[in-house]
C-alpha positions as CSV (number, residue, x, y, z in Angstrom):
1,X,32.7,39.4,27.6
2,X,30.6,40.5,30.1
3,X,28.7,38.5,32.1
4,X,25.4,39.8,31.5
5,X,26.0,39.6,27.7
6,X,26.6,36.1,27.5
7,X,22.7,35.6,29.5
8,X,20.8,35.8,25.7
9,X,23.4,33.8,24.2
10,X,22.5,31.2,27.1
11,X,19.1,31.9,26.4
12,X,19.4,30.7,22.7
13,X,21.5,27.7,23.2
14,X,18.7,26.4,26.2
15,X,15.8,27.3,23.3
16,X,17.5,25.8,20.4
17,X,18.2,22.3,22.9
18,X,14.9,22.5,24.0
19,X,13.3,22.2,20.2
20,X,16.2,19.6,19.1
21,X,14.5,17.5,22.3
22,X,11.4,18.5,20.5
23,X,12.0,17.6,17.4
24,X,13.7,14.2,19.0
25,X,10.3,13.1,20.8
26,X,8.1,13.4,18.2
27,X,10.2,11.5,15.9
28,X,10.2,8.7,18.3
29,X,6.4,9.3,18.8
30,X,5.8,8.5,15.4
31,X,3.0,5.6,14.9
32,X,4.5,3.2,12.6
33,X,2.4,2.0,9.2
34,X,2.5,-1.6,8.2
35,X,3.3,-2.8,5.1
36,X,2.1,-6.2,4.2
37,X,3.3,-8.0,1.1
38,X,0.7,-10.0,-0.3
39,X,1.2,-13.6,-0.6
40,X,4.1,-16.0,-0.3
41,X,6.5,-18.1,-1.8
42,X,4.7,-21.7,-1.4
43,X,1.8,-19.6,-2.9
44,X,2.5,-16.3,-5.3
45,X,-0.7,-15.7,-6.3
46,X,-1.7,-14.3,-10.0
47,X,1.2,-14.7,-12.9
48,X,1.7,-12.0,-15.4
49,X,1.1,-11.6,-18.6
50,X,5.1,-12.6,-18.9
51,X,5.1,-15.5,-16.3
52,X,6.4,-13.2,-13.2
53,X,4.6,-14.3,-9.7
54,X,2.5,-11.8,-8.0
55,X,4.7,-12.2,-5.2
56,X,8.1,-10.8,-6.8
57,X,5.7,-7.7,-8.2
58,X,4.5,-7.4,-4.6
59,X,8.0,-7.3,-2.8
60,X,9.1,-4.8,-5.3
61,X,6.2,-2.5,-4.6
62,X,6.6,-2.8,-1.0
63,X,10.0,-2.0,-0.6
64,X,9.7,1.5,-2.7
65,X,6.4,2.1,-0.8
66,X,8.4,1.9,2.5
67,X,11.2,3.4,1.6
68,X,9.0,6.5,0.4
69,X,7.4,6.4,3.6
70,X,10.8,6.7,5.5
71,X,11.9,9.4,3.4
72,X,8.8,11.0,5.2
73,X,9.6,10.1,8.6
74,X,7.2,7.1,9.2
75,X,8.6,4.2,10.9
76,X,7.4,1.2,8.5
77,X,6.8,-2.8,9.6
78,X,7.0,-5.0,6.4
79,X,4.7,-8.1,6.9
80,X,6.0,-10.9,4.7
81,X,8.9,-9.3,3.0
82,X,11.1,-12.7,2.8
83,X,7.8,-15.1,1.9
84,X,7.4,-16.7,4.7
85,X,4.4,-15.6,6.2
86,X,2.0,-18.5,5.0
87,X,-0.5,-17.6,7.5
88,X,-2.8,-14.9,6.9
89,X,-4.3,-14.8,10.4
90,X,-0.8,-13.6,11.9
91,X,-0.3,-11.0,9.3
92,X,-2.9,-8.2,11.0
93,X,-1.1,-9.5,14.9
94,X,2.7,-8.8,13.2
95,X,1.3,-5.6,12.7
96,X,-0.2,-4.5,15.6
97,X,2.4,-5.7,17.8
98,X,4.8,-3.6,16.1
99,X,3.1,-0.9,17.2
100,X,1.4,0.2,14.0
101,X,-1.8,2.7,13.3
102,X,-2.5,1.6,9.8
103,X,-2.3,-1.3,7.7
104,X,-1.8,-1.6,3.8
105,X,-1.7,-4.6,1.8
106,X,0.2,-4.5,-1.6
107,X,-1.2,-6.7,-4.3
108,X,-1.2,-6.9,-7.9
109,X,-4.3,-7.8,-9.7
110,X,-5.7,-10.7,-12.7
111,X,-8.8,-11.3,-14.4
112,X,-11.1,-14.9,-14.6
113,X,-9.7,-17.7,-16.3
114,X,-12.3,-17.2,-19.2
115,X,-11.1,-13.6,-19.9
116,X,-7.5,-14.9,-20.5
117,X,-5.8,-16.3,-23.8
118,X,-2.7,-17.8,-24.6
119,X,0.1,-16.5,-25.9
120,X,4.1,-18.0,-26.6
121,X,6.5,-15.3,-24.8
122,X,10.3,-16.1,-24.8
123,X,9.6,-19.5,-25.9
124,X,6.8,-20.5,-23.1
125,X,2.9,-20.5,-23.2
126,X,2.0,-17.7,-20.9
127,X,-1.6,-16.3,-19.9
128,X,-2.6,-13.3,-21.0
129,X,-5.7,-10.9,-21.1
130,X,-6.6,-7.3,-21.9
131,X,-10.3,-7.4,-20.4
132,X,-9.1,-5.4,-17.7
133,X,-6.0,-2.7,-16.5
134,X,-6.4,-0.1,-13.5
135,X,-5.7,-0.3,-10.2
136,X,-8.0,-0.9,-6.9
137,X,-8.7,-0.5,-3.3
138,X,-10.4,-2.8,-0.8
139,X,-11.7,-2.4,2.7
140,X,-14.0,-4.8,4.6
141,X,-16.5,-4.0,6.8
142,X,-15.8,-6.5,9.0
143,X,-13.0,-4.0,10.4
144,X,-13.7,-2.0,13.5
145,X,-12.2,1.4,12.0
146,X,-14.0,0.9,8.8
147,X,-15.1,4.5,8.5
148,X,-10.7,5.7,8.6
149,X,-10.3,2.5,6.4
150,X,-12.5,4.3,3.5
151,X,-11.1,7.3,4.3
152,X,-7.7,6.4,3.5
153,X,-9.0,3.8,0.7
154,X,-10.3,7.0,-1.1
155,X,-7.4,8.9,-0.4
156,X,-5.0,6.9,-1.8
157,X,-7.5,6.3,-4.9
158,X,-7.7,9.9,-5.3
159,X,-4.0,10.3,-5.3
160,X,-3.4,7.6,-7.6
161,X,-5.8,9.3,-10.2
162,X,-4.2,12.6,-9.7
163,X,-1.2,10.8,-10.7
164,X,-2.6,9.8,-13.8
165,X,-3.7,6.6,-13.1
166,X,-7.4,4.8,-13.4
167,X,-9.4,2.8,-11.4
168,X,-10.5,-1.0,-12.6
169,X,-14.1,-1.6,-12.6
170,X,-14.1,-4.9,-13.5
171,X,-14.6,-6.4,-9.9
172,X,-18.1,-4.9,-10.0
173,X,-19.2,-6.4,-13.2
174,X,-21.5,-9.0,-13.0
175,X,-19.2,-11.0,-15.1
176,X,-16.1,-10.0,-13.1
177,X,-16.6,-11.0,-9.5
178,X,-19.7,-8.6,-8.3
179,X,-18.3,-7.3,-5.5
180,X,-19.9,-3.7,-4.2
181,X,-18.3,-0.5,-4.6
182,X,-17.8,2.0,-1.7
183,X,-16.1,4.3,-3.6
184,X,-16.2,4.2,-7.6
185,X,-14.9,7.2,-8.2
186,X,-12.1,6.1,-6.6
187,X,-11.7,2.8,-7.2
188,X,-12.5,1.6,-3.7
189,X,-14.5,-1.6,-3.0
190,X,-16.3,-3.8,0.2
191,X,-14.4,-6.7,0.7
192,X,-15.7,-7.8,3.7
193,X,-14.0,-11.5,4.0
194,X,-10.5,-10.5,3.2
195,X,-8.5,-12.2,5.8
196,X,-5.9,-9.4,6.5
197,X,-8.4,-6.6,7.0
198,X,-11.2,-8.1,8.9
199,X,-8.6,-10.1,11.4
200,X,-7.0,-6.1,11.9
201,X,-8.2,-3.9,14.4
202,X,-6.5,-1.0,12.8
203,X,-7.3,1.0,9.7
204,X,-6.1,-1.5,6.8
205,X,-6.7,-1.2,3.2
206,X,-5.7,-4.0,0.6
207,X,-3.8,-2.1,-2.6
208,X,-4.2,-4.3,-6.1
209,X,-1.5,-2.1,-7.8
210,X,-2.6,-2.9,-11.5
211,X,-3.4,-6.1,-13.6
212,X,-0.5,-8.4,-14.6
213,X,-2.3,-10.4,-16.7
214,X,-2.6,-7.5,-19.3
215,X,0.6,-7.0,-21.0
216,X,1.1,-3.5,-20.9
217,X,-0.2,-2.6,-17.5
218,X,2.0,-5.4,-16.6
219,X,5.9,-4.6,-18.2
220,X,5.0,-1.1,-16.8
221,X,4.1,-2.2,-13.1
222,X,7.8,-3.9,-13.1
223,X,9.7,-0.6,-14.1
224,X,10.9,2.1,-11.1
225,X,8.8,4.9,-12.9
226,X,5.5,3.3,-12.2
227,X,6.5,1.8,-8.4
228,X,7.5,5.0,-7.4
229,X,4.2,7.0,-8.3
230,X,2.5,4.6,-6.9
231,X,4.3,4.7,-3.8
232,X,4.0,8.4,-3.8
233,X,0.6,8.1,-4.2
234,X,0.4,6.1,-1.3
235,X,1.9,8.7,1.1
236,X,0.1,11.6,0.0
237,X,-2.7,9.9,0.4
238,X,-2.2,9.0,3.9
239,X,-1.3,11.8,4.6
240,X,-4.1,13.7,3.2
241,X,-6.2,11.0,5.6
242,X,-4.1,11.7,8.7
243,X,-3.0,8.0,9.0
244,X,0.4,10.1,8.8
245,X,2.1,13.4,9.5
246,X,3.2,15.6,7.2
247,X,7.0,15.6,6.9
């Protein structure tokens, strides 16, 4: 070949390194989102409808939500994955130290005492209620990025409702809990208190996936169906806020 033929084919191989190094740096530059399951083993918060801890629903949840997030290129932290993280205050530091830009806590939700009824299901006396079914969001304004926090807290509401889902409003009602809304439409609320978003000084929402206590919204928060829309819904939605790139 001649010499000065092979100079374009040179050319090429320099470009196409050159993007691969690209491609390579802004993969590693890649701000990682943390996931925080919410609560622990000593203490697994709500029980469903069928006598299933919060916790296990919340591990579950977390795990698609981070793989889904992978699958998109985001580096993800999970805070509390094994059960062991009995203090709150180190949650939002875990985070942070890892390097992350965002925060989301995965819950599942109940209703008061008073709204709930027995019931016998495979030969035990569970708790059950259908006052309430829907997911919702939280922020607090106690967090410095409160603004990015609603931002994303609507996002991720608005994706969820794309996705067929509906918002809860029973933490507004008067005979719920009262708390204030910041954004109904999407199911977002002010909780300003909440340990894990008003310790982080990163944009951090607190996800209540749906309500255990009722027994439909319940058996179909445990199947793959429902914990991977939600966990779509989750990306697109931080996406569509910029707490992530698009893939």
């Amino acid at each position: 070949m001649n010499p000065s033929a092979r100079r374009p084919v040179r050319r090429i191989a320099a470009l196409v390194g050159a993007v691969a190094l690209l491609a390579a740096g802004m993969a590693t530059a890649a701000v990682p989102v943390a996931v925080d399951v919410g609560h622990f083993l000593a203490k697994p918060g709500a029980t469903s409808a069928y006598g299933v801890p919060e916790f296990e629903y919340n591990q579950s949840l977390a795990a698609v939500i981070a793989t889904r997030l992978e699958a998109d290129g985001v580096p993800v932290r999970l805070i509390g994955y094994r059960g062991e993280m009995e203090d709150l205050y180190a949650r939002a530091p875990q985070a942070e130290a890892a390097g992350a830009g965002f925060l989301l806590s995965v819950h599942h939700d109940s209703v008061k005492a008073e709204f709930q009824q027995p019931w016998v299901w495979e030969g035990r006396q569970q708790m059950y209620s259908e006052y309430a079914s829907g997911f919702s969001l939280f922020v607090s304004r106690k967090n410095p990025r409160l603004a990015e926090s609603l931002d994303c807290a609507s996002a991720i509401g608005a994706a969820l409702r794309q996705a067929g889902l509906h918002p809860t409003p029973h933490h507004a009602e008067a005979a719920g809990i009262g708390r204030p809304w910041a954004d109904e439409t999407n199911g977002v609320y002010y909780y300003d208190n909440l340990v894990v978003l008003r310790t982080a000084t990163v944009p951090a929402v607190l996800l209540e996936a749906g309500v255990i206590v009722h027994p439909r919204e319940a058996a179909e928060l445990a199947t793959p169906t429902r914990r991977a829309l939600t966990a779509d819904a989750v990306a697109g939605g931080l996406r569509a806020c910029g707490a992530t790139a698009s893939p």
